[in-house]
C-alpha positions in Angstrom: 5.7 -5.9 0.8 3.0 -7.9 2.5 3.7 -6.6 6.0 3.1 -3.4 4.8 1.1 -3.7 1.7 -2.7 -2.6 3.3 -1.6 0.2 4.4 0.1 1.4 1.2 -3.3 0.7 -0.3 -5.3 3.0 2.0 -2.3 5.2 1.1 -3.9 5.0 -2.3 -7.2 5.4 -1.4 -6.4 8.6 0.2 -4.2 10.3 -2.6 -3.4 10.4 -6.1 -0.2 8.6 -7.3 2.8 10.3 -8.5 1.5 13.4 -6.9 4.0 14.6 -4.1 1.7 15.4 -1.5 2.3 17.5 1.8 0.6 15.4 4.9 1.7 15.4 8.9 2.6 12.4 10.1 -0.2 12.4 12.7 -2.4 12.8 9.5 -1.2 9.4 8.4 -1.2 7.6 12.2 -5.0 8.9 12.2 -5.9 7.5 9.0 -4.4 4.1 10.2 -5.2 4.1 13.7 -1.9 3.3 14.9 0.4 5.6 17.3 2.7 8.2 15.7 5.4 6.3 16.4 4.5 2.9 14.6 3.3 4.9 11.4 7.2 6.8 11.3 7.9 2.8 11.3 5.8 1.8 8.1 6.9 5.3 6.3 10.3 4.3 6.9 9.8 0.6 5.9 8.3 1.2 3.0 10.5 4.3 1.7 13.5 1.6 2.3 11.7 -1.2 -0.7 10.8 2.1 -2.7 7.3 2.0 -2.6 7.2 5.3 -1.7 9.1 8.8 -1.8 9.4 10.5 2.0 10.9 13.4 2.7 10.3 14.0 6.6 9.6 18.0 7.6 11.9 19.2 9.7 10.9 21.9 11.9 7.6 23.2 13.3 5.7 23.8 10.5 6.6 22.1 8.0 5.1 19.2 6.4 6.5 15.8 5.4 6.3 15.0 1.9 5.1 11.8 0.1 4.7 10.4 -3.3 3.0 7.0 -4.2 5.5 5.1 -6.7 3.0 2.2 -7.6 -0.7 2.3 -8.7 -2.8 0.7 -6.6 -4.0 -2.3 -8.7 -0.5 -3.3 -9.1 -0.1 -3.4 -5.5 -3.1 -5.6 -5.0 -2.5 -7.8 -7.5 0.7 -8.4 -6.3 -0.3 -9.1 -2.5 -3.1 -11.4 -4.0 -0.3 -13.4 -5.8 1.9 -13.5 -2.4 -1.6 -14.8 -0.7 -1.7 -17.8 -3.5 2.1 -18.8 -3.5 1.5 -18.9 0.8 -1.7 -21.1 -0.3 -4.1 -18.5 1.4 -6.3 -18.4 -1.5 -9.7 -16.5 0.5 -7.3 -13.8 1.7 -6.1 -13.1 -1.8 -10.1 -12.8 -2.8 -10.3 -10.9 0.0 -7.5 -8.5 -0.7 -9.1 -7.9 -4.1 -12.3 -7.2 -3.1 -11.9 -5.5 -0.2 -9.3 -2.9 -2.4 -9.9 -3.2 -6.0 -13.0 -5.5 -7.0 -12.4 -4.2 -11.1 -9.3 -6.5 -11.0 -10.7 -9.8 -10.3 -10.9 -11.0 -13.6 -7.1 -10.4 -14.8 -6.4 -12.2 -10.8 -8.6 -15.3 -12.4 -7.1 -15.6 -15.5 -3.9 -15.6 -13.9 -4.8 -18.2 -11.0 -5.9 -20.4 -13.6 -2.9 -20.5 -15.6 -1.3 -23.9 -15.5 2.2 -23.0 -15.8 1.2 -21.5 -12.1 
């Protein structure tokens, strides 16, 4: 989930979850920056850990669909907690604040449980 984990949340901060939402591809490669090709790569990547429902649109014309399966502060609480266990303490702060500041507090109570 880490590889691919910032770019599920700016997923997030572009649509609603558990919405099934119609976007192009190119849409998605824009938002990221990143070459059509690479963003079929993370689509595909994180469809395969179910992170996220993809339906590609076949055809000319019609759009792919996606759904978000996880809420966002779940996501970044999690990738905080991979930072800590990899001993990268700053970017787990980082990840928080930089994605969801609100969920700082519950991250602290957990960093500072000793049976961590």
């Amino acid at each position: 989930m880490m590889r691919y984990g910032t770019y599920y949340l700016q997923l997030c901060d572009l649509f609603s979850t558990e919405d099934l939402i119609e976007v192009p591809l190119t849409r998605l490669a824009e938002e990221w920056k990143i070459t059509t090709r690479y963003a079929k790569k993370i689509i595909q990547e994180l469809h395969k850990q179910q992170i996220i429902e993809w339906t590609p649109g076949r055809g000319r014309g019609n759009l792919s669909k996606l759904r978000l399966l996880y809420d966002k502060h779940e996501v970044v609480i999690g990738l905080a907690k991979e930072h800590v266990r990899k001993r990268k303490i700053q970017e787990a702060f980082s990840v928080i604040q930089t994605h969801a500041p609100e969920v700082k507090e519950n991250f602290v109570d957990w960093l500072s449980d000793p049976s961590l």
